[in-house]
N, C-alpha and C positions, 0 to 999 in steps of 0.2 A: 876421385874423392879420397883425402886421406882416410887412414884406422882411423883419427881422433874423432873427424868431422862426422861418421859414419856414425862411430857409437853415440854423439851426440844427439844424432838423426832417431837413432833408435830408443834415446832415452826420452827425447818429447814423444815419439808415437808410444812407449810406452805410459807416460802420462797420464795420456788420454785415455775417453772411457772411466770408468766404474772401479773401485778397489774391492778388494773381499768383503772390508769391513760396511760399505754402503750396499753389497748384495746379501751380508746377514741383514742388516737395521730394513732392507726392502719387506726380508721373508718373514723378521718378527715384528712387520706392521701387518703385514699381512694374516699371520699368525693371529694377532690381536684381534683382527676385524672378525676372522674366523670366529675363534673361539668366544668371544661378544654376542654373538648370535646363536653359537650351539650350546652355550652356557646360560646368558641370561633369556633372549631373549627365546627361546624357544620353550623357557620355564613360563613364559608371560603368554606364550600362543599356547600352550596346552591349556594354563589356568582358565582361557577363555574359552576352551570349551572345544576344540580345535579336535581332537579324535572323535570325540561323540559325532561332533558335524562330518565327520570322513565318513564314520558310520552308519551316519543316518540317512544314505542316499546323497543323490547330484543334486537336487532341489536343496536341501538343507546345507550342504557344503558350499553349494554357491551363494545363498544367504548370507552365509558366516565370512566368507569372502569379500562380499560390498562390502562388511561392517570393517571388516578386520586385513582390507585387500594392504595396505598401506605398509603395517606390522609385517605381516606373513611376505611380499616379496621383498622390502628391503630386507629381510632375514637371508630369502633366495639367493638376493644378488652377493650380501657377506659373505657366505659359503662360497659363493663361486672365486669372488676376490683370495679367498683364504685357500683355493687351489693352488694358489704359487709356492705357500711357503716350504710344504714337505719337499716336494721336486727339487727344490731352490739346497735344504737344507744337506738334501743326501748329494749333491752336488758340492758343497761342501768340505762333505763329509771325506769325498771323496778327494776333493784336493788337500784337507788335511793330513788325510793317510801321506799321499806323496811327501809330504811337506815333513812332516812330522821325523822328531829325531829319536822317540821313544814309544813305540807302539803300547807298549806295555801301560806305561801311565794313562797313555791317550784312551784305552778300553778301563782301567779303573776308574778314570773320571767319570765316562759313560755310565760307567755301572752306578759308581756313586750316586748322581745327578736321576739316575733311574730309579733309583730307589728311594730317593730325598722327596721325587716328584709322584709318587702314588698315590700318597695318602692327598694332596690337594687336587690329581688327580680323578681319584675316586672322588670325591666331592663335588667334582667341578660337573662330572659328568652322570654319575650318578642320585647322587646327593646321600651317599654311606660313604664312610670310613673307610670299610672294608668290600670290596667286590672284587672276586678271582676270573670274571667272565671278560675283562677288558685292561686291557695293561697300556701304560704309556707308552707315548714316540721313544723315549729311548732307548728301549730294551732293543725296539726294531734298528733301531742308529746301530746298538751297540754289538748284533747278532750278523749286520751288514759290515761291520767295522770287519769281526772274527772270517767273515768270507774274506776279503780283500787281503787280509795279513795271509790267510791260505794261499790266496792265489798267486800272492806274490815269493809265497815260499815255493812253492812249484815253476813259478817260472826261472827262478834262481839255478834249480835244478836241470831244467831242461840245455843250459847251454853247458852244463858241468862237462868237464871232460871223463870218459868212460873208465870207471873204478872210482870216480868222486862223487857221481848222482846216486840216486837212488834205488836201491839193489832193485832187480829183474823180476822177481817176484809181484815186490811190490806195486811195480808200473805195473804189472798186466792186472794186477787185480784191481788195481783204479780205473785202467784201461772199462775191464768188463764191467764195473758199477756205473762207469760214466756211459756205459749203453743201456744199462738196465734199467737203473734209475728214473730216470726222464719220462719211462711207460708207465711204472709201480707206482710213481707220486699222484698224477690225475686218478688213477684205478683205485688205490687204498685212500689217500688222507684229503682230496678234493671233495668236501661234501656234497657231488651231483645227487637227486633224486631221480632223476630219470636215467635205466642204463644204458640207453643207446648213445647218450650225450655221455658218459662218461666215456665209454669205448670210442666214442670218435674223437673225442678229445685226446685219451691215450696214445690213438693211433696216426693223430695230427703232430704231437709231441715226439711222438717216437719217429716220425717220419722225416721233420726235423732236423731230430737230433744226427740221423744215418747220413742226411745231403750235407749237413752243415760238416760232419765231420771228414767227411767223403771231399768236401771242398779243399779243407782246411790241409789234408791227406796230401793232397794235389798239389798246392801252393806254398807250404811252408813241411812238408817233411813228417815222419810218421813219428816223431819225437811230441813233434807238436799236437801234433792229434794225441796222446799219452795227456799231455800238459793240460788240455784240452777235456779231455774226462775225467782228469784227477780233481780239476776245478767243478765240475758238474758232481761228483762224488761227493765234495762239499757241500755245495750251493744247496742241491735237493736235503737233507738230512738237517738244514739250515733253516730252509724254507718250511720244515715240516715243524721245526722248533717255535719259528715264530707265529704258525697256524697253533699248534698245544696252547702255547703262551697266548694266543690271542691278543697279542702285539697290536697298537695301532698300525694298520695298514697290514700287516701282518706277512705273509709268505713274499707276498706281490711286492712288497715296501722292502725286503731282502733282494728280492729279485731286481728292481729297479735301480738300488745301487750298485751289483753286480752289472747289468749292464751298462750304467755310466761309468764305471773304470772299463772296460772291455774298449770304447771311445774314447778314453781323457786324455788322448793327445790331440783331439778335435773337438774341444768346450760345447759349440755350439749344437754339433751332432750327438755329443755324447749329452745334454740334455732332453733332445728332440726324443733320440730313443730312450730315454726315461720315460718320459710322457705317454709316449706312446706304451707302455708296458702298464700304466698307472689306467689308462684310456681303457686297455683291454681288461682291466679288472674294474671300472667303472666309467661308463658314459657322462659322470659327471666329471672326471677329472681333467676332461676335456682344455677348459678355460690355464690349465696348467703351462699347455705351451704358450703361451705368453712369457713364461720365465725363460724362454729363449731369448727373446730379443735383452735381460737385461745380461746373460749370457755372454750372450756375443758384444756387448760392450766392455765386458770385463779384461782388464786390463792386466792382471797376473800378479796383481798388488795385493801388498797386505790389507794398507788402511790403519785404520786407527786402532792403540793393542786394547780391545773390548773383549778379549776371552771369557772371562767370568763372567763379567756382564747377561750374556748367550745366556750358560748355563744357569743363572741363578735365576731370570729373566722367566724360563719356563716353568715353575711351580709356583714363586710368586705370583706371576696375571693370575694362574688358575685359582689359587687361593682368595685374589685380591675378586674377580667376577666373583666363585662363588660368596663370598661375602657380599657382593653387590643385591644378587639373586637375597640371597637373607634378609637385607632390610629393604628391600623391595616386595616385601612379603610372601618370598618364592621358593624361600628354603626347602619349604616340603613337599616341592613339587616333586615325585621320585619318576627318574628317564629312562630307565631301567631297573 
């Protein structure tokens, strides 16, 4: 087979499959179904009475269930639908970093759009203005964006030639935070109540982190291992950021884009363990891996140029539902 006929072969199979722009339009339908249910209609299952019935015992809850079974799990199953879209988005997120020619703008849009989207934000989900107990998706987008432009500045350094990386100093002391770290995070800023769960947590994490680097040690060189804790030096201090912030998804929502670049040379596994990280900080996010399969039909395309779109997309719904909830008479229903 000639070159010609070859690339040709390559440019149908790359056809094929899904572009970017139809796995955002997937994750901001999904998005939408989501937030439909934890916006409106979950103002309409309180107003009927939906905590008091929680509280008044299994007899009375289950009452309120015949009347209102209908309501209350199509609300269920939208949540569950609306598990694609985060995974979906730091997936994304993630190929945009790659792709992207200007990191710098790429985080001031973020920021921008983070802050454009609070105040409809705050309404949408609490029904004020103003609430500092819950922050939007993008701050968490925008705090996973600052991980990745790290890690990608350290990995730059690792193949430097010796006198062009990074002074000696420096590496050991990223070195020793990216061991320490990893323990001190579950122990101080994880709010366990119970300490024996916090300690086995520490000690699951930190135990971890010694084999993972110990591996890492073995197969790719003690450079790497450096690389390797300077990225964890970041990551934790990041993750603690968007716990303060109380970020949508928060520490966990840092963390799970960090682990989908760790894979983004294998799309469909570097989803799976997103998921799986998203899984471990709730049993409901289960229904997530699903956005594997559209994943794996992706095709490496752009798609159609909807940039703005994205962005402008997520404050508006929020604004346009809470408006829904208002003349649906739900305005004052308050979720927090």
């Amino acid at each position: 087979m000639s070159g010609k006929q070859l690339n040709e072969v390559t440019d149908v199979a790359e056809k094929r499959g899904i572009s970017g722009s139809t796995i955002k339009i997937i994750a901001v339908i999904a998005m939408l179904i989501d937030h439909t249910a934890a916006v409106v209609m979950i103002r309409e299952i309180m107003a009927r009475g939906f905590q008091e019935a929680a509280l008044g015992g299994q007899s009375l809850l289950l009452g309120w269930l015949m009347e209102n079974g209908v309501l209350f799990y199509g609300y269920e199953i939208m949540r569950m639908i609306g598990r694609l879209g985060f995974p979906i988005f730091c997936f994304l997120l993630v190929e945009g970093f790659q792709r992207t020619r200007d990191v710098k703008k790429y985080a001031l849009r973020l920021g921008l759009f983070a802050l454009i989207s609070e105040l409809p934000f705050n309404l949408a989900v609490t029904g004020r203005l103003w609430y500092s107990g819950y922050q939007n998706v993008y701050f968490t987008l925008l705090i996973g964006l600052l991980a990745l432009w790290a890690y990608s500045f350290f990995d730059k350094y690792e193949h430097q030639e010796k006198g062009k990386d990074l002074p000696a100093a420096l590496r050991w002391i990223l070195t020793a935070a990216g061991v320490v770290l990893p323990a001190a995070y579950p122990a101080v800023f994880i709010p366990f109540q119970d300490q024996t769960a916090r300690l086995t947590c520490c000690g699951l994490v930190l135990t971890a982190t010694v084999v993972t680097l110990a591996l890492y040690g073995r197969r790719k060189g003690f450079r790497r291992v450096q690389t390797v804790c300077a990225d964890i030096t970041v990551l934790i201090p990041l993750m603690f950021l968007a716990e303060y912030l109380q970020t949508d998804y928060s520490g966990m929502g840092v963390l799970t884009i960090s682990v989908m670049y760790v894979f983004r040379k294998r799309r469909a596994l570097s989803m799976a363990m997103g998921c799986i990280v998203l899984t471990l900080m709730s049993v409901s996010e289960i229904p997530a891996f699903l956005a594997v399969i559209f994943i794996a039909l992706y095709n490496g395309r752009r798609g159609l140029k909807m940039k703005y779109f994205f962005y402008v997309f997520y404050p508006a719904h929020l604004l346009l539902l809470y408006l829904t909830a208002v003349l649906m008479g739900l305005g004052d229903v308050m979720l927090m």
